[in-house]
N, C-alpha and C positions, 0 to 999 in steps of 0.2 A: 504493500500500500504506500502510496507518494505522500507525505508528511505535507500540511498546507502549507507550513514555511519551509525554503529551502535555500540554499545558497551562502550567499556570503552579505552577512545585513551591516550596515556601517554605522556602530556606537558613536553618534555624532559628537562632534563640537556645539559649543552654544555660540554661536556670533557677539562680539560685543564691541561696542563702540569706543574709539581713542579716550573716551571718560569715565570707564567700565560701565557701560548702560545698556542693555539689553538692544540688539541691532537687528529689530524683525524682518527687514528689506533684506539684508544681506544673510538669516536666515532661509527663505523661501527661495531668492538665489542657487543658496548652498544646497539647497533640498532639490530643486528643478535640476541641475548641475549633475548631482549624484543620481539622479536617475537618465538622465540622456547618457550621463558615462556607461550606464548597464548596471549599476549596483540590482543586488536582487531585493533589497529591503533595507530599513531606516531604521535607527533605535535613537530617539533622543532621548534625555535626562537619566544618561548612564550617566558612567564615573567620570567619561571621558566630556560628557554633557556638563561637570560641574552643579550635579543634581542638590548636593547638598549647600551648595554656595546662591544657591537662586531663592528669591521669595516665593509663595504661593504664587501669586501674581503673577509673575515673572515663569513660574513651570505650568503655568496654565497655558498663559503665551506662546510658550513653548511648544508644547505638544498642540495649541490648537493651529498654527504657522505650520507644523510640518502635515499634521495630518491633511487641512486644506489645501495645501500646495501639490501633497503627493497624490491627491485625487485618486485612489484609488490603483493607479501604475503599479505601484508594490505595496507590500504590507507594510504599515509600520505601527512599531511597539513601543510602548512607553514605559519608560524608567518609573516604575511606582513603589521604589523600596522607603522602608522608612523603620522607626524604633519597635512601633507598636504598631501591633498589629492591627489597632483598630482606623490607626492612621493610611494603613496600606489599601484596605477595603476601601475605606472613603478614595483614597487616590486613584485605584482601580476603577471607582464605581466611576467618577469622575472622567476617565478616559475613556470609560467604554461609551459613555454618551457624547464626548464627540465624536466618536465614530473610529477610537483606534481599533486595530484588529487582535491586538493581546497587548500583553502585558508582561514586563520583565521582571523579576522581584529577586532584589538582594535579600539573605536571609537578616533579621536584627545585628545591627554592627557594634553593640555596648553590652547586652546582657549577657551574649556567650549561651543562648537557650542548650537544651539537651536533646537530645536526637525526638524524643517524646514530644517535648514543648514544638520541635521544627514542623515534625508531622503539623498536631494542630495548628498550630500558626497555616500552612500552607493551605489545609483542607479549612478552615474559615475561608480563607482568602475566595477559591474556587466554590465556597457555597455562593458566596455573594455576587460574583459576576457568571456573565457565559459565553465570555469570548479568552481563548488562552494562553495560558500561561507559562512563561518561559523563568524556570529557575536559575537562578545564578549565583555557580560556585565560584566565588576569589576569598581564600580563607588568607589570602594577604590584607586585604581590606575589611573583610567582614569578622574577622575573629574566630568564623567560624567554618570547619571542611565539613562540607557536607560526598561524604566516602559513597561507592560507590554501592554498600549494602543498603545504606541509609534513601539514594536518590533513590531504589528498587523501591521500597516503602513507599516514600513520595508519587511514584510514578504510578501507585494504583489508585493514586487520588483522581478522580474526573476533570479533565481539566487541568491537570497539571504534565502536560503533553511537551516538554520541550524543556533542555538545559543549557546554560551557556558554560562548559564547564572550563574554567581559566586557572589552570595549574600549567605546571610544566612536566603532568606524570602522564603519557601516551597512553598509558595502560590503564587509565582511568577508562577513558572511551573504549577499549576493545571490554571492558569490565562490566561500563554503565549497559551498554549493548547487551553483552550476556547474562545479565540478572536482570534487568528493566524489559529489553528485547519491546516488542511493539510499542508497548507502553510509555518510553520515552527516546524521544526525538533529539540526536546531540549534536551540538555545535560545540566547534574549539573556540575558547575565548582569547588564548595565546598563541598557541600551537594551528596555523591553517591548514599548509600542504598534509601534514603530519599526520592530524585529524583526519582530513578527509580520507587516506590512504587507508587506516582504521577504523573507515566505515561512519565516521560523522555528516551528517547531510546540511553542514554548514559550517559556519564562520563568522561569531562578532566579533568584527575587526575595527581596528585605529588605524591600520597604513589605508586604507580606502576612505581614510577622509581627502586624502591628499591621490589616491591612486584607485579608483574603484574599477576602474575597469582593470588592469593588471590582476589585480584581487580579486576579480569575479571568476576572470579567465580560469586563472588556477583549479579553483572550484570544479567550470565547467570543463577543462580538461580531461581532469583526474575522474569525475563522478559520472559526465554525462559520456564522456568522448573515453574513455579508458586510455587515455595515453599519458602514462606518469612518469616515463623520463621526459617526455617533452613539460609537462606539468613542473616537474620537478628544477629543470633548468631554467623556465618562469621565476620559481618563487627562487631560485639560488640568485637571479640577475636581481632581484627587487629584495634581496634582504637587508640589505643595507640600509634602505628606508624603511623596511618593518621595525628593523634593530635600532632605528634613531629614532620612533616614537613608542620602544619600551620602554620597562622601568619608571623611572618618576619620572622621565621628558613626555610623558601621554600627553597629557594636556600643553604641556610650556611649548612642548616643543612639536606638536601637531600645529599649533596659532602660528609657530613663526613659520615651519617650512610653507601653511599656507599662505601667509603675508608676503615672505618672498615669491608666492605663484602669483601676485595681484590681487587674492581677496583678502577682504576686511575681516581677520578673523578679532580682532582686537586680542588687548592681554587677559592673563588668567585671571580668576578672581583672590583675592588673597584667600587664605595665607600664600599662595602658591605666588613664584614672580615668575615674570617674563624671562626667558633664556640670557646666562650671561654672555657679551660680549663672542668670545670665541667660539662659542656653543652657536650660539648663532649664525656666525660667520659659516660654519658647517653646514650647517642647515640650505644655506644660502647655496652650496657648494652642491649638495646633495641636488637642489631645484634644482642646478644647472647644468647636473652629469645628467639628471635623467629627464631633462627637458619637461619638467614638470608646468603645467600651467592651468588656470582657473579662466575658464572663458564664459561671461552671461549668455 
């Protein structure tokens, strides 16, 4: 069976203006842009969104900017993690009436729930909407791994059809697959080519903020077209730029490689700063070996 989402979805940037002010124009831009490039799907107010650095206001914005602009061309999911769970439902409930098609959810990133607690948390979540849900394991960020026995659990919850799992262990995905099997749907949140070779039917990625179509390719390479050395020497010419927006340059350093393409990405929100000087100047360098650029 074809999983509704598929492919390679791009954990967006938030646009912001030279005075840190939310830049909805060069939003909808960025969204029309990433889909004429072929991305297969949109994810704003992830990590790489600055979810946690936005007002309500400002994430409502957010996800109502991208879902109107993507008119339905691909799916897109919205970022609706938060402490409590009764915050996530409401967030959820919220996206689903504008009209997004799922929903991403980091587990709680402060109380450290226990595999019990994770269960319920998630099966409230999926009582209260009916459009789904994509889990997301980064136990860099969230505090918490959610192992590959535990997403099995998860994935017999209704509605909780899809993970974004962002570790650096391969064998998660060949794992999640073999105990989950139908029931959950994987994407590499770190790991692309790698992922998909082990059988993941996607990819939330940060180098397709800046490169979606290279990023997609890959994808359709490897899953659609079976050819993975060809696949493979894709992602080998383009890791260079996956490798400059790892780590803690996700956010700093996705804004500037796109400011040296032309678009307004503005800077981070604090605490985070703008790339220093030399860091920079790479970034710049990167634009201009891989003829990187942002066209309206």
């Amino acid at each position: 069976m074809t999983p509704k989402f598929r492919g390679v979805f791009t954990v967006m940037i938030t646009p912001l203006a030279n005075d840190g002010s939310l830049d909805l124009k060069a939003l909808a831009d960025f969204t029309d842009w990433q889909i004429r490039e072929g991305i297969h799907g949109l994810i704003p107010l992830g990590s790489t969104g600055e979810f946690l650095s936005l007002s309500q206001e400002e994430r409502d914005d957010v996800a109502r900017t991208v879902i109107a602009t993507a008119a339905g061309r691909v799916p897109v999911l919205i970022g609706t993690g938060a402490e409590d769970t009764r915050e996530v439902v409401r967030l959820s409930k919220i996206a689903q009436q504008m009209g997004a098609d799922g929903v991403m959810v980091i587990p709680p990133f402060y109380s450290t729930p226990t595999d019990d607690e994770l269960v319920v948390h998630y099966q409230t979540i999926a009582n209260a909407i009916s459009i789904p849900i994509m889990v997301y394991n980064n136990p860099a960020t969230s505090n918490v791994d959610l192992k590959p026995e535990l997403v099995a659990k998860i994935a017999q919850i209704d509605g909780c059809d899809y993970i974004k799992e962002s570790t650096l262990e391969i064998t998660r995905v060949r794992d999640i697959i073999r105990f989950a099997g139908d029931n959950m749907t994987v994407f590499g949140g770190i790991l692309g080519f790698e992922s998909f070779v082990m059988g993941a039917q996607g990819w939330v990625a940060v180098a397709s903020n800046v490169a979606p179509g290279p990023m997609a390719r890959i994808f359709e390479l490897v899953a659609d077209d079976g050819k993975i050395d060809e696949a493979r020497a894709l992602y080998l010419k383009w890791l260079p730029v996956i490798e400059a927006v790892g780590g803690q340059a996700y956010v700093a350093g996705t804004k500037s490689l796109l400011s040296h393409m032309g678009f307004q990405a503005g800077p981070p929100r604090p605490p985070r700063l703008p790339l220093p000087q030399p860091h920079d100047q790479a970034m710049k360098k990167l634009v201009s070996d891989f003829n990187l650029t942002f066209a309206v």
